[in-house]
C-alpha positions as CSV (number, residue, x, y, z in Angstrom):
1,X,0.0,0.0,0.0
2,X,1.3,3.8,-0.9
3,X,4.3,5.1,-1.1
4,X,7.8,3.4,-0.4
5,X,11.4,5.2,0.3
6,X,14.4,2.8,-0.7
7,X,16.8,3.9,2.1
8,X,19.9,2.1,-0.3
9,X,20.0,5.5,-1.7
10,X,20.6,7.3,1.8
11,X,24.4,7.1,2.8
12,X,25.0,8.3,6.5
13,X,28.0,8.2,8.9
14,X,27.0,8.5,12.6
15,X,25.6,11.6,13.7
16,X,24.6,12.8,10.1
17,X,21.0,13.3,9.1
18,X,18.9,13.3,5.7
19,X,15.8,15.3,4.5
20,X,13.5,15.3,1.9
21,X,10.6,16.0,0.2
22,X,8.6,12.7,-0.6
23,X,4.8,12.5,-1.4
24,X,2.7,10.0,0.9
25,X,-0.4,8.6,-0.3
26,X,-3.3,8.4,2.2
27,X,-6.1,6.1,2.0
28,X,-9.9,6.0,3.2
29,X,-10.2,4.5,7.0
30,X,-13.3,3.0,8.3
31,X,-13.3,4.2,12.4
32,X,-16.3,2.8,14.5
33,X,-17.5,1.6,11.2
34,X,-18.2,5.0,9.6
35,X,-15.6,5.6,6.3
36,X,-13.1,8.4,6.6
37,X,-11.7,9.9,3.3
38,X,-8.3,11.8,3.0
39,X,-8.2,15.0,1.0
40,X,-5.9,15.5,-0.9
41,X,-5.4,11.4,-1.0
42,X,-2.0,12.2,-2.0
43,X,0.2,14.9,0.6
44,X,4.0,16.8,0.3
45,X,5.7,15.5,3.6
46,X,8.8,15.9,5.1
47,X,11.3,13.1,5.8
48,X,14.1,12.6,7.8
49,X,16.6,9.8,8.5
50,X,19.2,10.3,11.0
51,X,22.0,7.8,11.7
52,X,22.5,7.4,16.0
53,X,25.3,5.0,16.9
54,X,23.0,2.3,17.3
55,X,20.4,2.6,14.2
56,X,18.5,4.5,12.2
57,X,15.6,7.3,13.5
58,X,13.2,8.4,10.9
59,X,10.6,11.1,11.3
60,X,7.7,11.8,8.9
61,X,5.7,15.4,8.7
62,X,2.8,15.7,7.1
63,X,-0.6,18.0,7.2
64,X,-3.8,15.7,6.7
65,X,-7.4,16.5,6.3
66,X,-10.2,13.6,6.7
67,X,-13.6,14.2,5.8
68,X,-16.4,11.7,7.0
69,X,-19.8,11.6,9.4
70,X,-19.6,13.4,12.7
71,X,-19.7,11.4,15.8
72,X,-22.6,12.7,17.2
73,X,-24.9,14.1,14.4
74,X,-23.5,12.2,11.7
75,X,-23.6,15.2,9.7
76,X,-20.5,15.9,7.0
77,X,-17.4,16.7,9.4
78,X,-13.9,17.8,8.5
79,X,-10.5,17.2,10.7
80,X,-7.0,18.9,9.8
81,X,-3.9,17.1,11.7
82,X,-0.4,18.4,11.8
83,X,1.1,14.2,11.7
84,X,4.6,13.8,13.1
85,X,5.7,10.8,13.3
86,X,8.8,9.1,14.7
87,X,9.9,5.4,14.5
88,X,14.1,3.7,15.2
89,X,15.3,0.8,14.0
90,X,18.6,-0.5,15.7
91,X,21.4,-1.6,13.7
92,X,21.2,-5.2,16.2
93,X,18.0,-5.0,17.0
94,X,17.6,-9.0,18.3
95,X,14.4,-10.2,19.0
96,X,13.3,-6.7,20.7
97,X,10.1,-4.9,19.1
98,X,11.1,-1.9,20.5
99,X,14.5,-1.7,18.9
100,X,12.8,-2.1,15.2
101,X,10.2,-0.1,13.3
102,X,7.0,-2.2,11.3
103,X,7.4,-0.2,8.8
104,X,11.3,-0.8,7.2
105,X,11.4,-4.3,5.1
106,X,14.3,-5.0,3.2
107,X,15.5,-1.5,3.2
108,X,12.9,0.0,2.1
109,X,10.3,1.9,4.7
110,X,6.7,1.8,4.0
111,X,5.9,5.6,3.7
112,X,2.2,4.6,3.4
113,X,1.2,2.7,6.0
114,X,3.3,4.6,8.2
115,X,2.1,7.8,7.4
116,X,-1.7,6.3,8.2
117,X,-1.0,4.7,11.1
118,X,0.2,8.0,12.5
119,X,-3.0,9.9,11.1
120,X,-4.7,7.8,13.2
121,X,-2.4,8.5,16.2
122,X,-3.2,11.8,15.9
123,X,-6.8,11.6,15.2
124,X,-9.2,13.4,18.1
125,X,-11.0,11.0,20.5
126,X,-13.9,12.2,18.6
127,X,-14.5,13.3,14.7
128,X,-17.1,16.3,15.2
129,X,-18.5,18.5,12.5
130,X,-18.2,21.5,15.2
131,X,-17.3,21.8,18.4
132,X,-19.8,21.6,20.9
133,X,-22.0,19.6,18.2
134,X,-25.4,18.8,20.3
135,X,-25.8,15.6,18.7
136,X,-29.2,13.4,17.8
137,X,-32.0,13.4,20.0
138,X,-32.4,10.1,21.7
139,X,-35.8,9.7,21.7
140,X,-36.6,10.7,18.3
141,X,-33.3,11.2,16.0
142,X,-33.7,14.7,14.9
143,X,-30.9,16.7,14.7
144,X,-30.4,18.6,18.0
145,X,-27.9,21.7,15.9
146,X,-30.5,22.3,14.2
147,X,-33.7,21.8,16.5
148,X,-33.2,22.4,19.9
149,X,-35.7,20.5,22.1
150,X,-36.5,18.3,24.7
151,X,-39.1,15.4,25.0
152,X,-41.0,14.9,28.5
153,X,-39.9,12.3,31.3
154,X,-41.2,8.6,30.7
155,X,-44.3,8.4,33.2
156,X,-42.8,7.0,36.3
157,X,-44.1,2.9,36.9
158,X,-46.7,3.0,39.0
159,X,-45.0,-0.1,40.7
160,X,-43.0,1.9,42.7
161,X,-45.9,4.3,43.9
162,X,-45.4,3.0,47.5
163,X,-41.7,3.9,47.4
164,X,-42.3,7.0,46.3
165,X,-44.8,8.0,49.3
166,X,-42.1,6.8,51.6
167,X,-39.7,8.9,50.5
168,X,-42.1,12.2,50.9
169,X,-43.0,11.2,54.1
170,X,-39.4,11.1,55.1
């Protein structure tokens, strides 16, 4: 999936770092089973590889926009990220996940799926179309942006009529 960087091209001694300009490609994500859509599907971002003593660190910048449902009124919402994204890979990294990025196969790192995997990261809790967005009514679905109401309390069960009279008398 999108983009790859072929890191054979990228000669560092320790200490030194490289930067460039690639192009990351960005595809749909379905969240809490409501689709997501990247626009542009295709962003400028910034990378960097930097060679430590013991590996390789690589940071990815990028500016992403996803447009889908909002949470709570499922009316069209828009979110705009500043992504910046940092992964290592050790030069010995053993059998340690921590020492070794997902996204690096054969020497060549996965610009794609890591540049989505940190959209997500930096995704909100929630997707909303504004903040403060009231939501749907619960008792009847309308849209509570657009009208603002309330519906009465259900009838209280008459089972409990004893109770109640307790508590008054209390």
């Amino acid at each position: 999936m999108g983009s790859w960087f072929d890191l054979r091209s990228v000669k560092l001694r320790s200490g030194e770092e490289h930067r460039e300009a690639v192009e990351v490609s960005l595809e749909p994500l379905l969240l809490g089973g409501q689709r997501y859509v990247p626009v542009p599907e295709r962003v400028p971002a910034a990378l960097a590889v930097t060679q430590a003593a013991t590996g390789r660190v690589f940071e990815l910048r990028f500016t992403g926009r996803l447009h889908g449902p909002c949470y709570r009124c499922l009316s069209d919402a828009v979110v705009q990220l500043e992504v910046h994204g940092r992964e290592y890979q050790a030069t010995s990294p053993g059998d340690s996940d921590e020492l070794r990025t997902p996204y690096l196969d054969q020497n060549r790192l996965s610009l794609g799926s890591w540049a989505r995997d940190a959209l997500v990261l930096a995704l909100p809790d929630k997707i909303l179309c504004r903040e403060g967005c009231a939501g749907l009514c619960p008792v009847c679905g309308r849209d509570l942006n657009a009208e603002p109401h309330s519906h009465a309390g259900p009838e209280p069960d008459s089972r409990w009529a004893a109770l109640a009279e307790l508590r008054e008398r209390l």
